[in-house]
One Martini backbone bead per residue (centre of mass of N, CA, C, O) as a GRO file, in nm:
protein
   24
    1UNK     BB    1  -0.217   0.127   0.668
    2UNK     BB    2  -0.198  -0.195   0.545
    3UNK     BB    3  -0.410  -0.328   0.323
    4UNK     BB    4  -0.480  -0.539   0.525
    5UNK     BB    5  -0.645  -0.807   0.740
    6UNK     BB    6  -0.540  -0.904   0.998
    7UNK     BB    7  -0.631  -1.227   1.170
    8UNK     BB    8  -0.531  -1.043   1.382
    9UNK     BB    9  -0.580  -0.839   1.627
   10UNK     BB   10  -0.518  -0.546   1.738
   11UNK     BB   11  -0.365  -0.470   1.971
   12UNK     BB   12  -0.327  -0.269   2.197
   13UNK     BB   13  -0.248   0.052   2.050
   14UNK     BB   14  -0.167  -0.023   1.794
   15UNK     BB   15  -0.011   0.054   1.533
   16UNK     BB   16   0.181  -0.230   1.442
   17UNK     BB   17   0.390  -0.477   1.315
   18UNK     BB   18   0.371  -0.732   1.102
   19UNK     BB   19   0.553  -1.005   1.053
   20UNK     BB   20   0.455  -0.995   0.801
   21UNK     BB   21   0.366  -0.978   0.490
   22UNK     BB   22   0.167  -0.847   0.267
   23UNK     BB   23  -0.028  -0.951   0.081
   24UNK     BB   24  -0.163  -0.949  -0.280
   0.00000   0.00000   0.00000
């Protein structure tokens, strides 16, 4: 669970790490 919404859709297969880091 990422804690917050990426603005981005999950590729296929998700749980991806997202190159930015979590907002506050």
């Amino acid at each position: 669970d990422l804690g917050y919404a990426p603005a981005t859709p999950a590729a296929p297969g998700a749980g991806y790490t997202p190159a930015t880091p979590a907002a506050p």
